[in-house]
C-alpha atoms as one frame of an Amber mdcrd trajectory, in Angstrom:
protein
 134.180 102.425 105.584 131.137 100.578 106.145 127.443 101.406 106.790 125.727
  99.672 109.967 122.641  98.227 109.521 120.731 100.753 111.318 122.325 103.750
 109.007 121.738 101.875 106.098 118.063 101.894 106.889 118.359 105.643 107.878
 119.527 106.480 104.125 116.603 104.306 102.247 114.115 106.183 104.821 115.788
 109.192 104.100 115.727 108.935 100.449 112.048 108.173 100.715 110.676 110.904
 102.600 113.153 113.480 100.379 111.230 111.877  97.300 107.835 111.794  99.061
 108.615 115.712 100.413 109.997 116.619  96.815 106.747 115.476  95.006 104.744
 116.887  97.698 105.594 120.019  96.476 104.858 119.697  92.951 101.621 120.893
  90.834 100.811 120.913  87.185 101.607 124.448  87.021 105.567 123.552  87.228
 105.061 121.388  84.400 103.336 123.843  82.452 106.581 125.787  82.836 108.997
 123.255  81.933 106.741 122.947  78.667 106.449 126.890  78.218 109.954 127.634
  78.856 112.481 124.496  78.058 115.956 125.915  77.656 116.822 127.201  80.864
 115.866 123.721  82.238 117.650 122.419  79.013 120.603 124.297  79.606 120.477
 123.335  83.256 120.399 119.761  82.538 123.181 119.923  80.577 125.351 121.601
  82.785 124.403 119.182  85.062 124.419 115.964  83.770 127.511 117.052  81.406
 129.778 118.713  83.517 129.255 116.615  86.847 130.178 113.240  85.314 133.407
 114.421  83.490 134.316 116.542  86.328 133.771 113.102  88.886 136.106 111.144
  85.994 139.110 113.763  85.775 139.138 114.157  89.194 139.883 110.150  89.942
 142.033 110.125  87.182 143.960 112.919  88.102 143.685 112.109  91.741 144.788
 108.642  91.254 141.633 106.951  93.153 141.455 103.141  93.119 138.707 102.132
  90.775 136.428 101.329  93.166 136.938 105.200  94.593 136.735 106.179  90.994
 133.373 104.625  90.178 132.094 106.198  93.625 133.464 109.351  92.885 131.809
 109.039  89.065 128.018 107.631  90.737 128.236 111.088  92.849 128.689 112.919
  90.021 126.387 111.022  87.835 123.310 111.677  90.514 120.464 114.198  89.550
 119.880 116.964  91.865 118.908 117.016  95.349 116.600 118.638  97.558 118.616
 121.138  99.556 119.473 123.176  96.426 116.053 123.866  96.017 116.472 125.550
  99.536 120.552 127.013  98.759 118.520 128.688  95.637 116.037 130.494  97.844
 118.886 131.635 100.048 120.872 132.845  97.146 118.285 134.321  95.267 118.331
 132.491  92.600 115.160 131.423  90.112 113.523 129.159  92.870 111.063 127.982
  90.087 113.907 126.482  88.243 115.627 124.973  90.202 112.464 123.073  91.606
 111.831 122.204  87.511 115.580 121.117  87.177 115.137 118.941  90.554 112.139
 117.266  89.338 113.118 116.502  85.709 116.719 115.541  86.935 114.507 112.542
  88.963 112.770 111.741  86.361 115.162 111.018  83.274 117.702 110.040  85.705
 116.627 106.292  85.547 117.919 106.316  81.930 121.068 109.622  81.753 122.485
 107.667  85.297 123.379 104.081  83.992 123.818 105.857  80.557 126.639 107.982
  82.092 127.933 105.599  84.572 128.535 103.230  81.559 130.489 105.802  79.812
 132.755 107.061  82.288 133.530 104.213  84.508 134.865 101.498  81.342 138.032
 102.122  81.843 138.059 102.109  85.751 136.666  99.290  85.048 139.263  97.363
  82.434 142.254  98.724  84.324 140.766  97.564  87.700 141.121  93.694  86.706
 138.764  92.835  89.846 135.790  91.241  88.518 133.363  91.936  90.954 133.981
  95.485  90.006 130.858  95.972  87.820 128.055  98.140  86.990 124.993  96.378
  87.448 122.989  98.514  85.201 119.725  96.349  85.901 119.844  97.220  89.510
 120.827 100.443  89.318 117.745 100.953  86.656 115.524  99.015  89.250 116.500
 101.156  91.919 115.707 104.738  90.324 112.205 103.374  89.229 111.819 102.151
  92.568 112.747 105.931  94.178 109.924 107.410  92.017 107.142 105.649  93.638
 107.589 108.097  97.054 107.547 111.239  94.358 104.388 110.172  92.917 102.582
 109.176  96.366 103.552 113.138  97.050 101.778 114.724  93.681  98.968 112.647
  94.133  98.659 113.663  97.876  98.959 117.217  96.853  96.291 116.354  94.202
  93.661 114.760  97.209  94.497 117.626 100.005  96.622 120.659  99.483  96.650
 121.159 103.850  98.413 117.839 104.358 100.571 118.392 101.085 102.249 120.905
 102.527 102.637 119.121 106.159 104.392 116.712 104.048 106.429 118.616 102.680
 107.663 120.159 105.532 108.035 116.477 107.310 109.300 114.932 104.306 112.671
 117.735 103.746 113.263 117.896 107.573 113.215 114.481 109.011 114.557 113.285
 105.916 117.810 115.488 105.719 118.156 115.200 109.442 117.954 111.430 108.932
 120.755 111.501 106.461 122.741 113.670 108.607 122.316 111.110 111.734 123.372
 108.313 109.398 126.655 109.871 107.884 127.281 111.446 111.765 127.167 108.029
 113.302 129.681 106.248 110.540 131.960 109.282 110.874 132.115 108.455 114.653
 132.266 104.979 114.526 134.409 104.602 111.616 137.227 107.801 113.088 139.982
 105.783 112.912 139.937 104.484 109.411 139.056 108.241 108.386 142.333 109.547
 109.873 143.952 106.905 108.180 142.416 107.925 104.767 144.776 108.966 102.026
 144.086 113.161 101.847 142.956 113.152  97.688 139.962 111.330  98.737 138.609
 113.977 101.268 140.238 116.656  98.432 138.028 114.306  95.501 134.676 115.470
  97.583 135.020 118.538  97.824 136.340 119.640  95.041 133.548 117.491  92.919
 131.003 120.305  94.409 133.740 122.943  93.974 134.410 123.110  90.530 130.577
 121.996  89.576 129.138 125.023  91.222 131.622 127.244  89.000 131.258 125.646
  85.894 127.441 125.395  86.458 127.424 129.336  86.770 129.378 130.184  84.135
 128.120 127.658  81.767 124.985 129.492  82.194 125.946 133.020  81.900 127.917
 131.760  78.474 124.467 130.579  76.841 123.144 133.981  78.135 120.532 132.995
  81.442 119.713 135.739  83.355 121.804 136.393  86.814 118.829 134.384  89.014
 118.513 131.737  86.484 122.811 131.616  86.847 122.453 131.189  90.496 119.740
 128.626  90.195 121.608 126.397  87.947 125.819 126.593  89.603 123.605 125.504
  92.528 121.678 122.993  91.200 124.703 121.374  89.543 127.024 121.046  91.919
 124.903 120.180  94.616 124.119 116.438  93.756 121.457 113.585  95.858 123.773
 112.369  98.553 121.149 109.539  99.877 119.994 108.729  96.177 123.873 108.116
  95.068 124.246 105.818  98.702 121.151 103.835  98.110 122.085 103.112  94.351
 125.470 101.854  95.873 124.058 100.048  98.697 121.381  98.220  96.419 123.089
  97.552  93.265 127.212  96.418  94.565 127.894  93.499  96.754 129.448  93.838
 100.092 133.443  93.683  99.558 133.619  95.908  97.005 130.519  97.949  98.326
 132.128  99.533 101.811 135.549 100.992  99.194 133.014 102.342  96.444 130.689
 104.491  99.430 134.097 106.329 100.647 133.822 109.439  98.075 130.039 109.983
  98.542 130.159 110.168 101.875 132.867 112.546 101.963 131.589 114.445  99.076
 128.667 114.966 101.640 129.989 116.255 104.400 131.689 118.560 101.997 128.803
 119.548 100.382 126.731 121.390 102.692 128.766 123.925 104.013 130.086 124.444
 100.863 126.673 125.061  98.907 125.910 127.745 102.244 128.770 129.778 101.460
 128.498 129.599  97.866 124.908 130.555  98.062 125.331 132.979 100.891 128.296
 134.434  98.494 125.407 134.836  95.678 123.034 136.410  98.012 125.042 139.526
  98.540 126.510 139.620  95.162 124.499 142.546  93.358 122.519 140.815  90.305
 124.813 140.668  87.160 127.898 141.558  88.768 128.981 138.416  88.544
């Protein structure tokens, strides 16, 4: 599977306004709270930057994905958190204020945890690949989330100038960039149908069960180290739901072309798989009566 030019350009766009949107929204008072209260971020963090990654590398192991599928799978699950589960939170009433914290702070140290991880878990996909343009170009990929900050902090400092057009940001910036992504991944599904229904079945079953098992294991990871039942909801969403445009742009930047179209396979499908996914989940939450679960 390949990206045109023309969706290519609709994921960087994306990616931008999502980043532009996300810091749009943000004020000092969210930091104060990171600052005030750390572990439920902490704890959040962990769940997601710890569980995603190993889940991403049993799964292509245990799947038997080519390496290239393998490191896509692992870049997926390496990603920090995206917008929409900022929005799945709301609708599942979970802690809205922390899963805006874990979104932010996810963004922010990801330009160090994401090469950090992807080193880690893709070696021996890697070795046992024997293809040498199969790399990890870890100055690239470092480039590249430095480069996706630059949106975020054009939104806070917006917000800072003018809190009116803040806000119409905001609302521009999630919207047109989501439905952006959605047009992109829509238009390679249609023009790429024939490869799809040619696809070996444990790649479509490696996306969705990436989401699958990281919004359990995010939920009861955090009910173990004793977060309340909104703080719970905040973080199984917030783990399992990872940045679909930020993982494609890394790939698209950072890999060269014939190794590049194999390596975008799993994110793509781990996107489509995603969304309705995180709705059910948090529609599951929503009318699940607090600590019941």
């Amino acid at each position: 599977m390949t990206l045109s030019g023309m969706e290519t350009i609709l994921i960087f766009v994306s990616l931008c306004l999502l980043m532009l949107g996300m810091g749009a929204t943000l004020t000092t008072d969210h930091f104060r709270q990171v600052i005030r209260r750390p572990l439920p971020v902490l704890i959040g963090l962990a769940s997601q930057y710890g569980w995603m990654p190993l889940i991403a590398m049993l799964l292509a192991l245990g799947l038997n994905l080519s390496p290239a599928m393998a490191v896509g799978l692992i870049i997926m699950g390496c990603s920090s958190g995206g917008a929409l589960s900022n929005y799945f939170s709301y609708v599942g009433r979970g802690d809205l204020a922390l899963s805006i914290s874990m979104t932010v702070v996810s963004t922010l140290i990801g330009f160090l945890m994401i090469p950090l991880l992807l080193l880690v878990y893709t070696a021996q996909f890697l070795n046992a690949s024997g293809d040498h343009s199969l790399t990890i170009p870890i100055a690239k990929i470092f480039v590249t989330l430095l480069i996706i900050l630059i949106p975020m902090w054009l939104g806070v400092s917006l917000r800072r100038h003018s809190l009116l057009w803040a806000r119409r940001v905001e609302l521009i910036g999630g919207t047109v960039g989501l439905l952006l992504v959605a047009v992109a991944i829509a238009s390679n599904i249609y023009r790429e149908a024939d490869a799809i229904r040619m696809m070996d079945p444990s790649v479509y079953l490696a996306g969705f069960l990436l989401g699958l098992i990281g919004f359990m294991l995010g939920y009861l990871g955090a009910r173990l180290l004793g977060l309340t039942d909104p703080q719970r909801r905040a973080v199984s969403l917030e783990t399992g739901l990872q940045n679909v445009p930020l993982a494609m742009a890394i790939i698209l930047i950072s890999f060269p072309g014939e190794i590049r179209s194999e390596i975008l396979v799993v994110p793509i499908f781990y996107g489509l798989a995603v969304v309705p996914l995180a709705a059910l989940v948090a529609l599951l939450l929503r009318y699940l009566k607090p600590g019941r679960a």
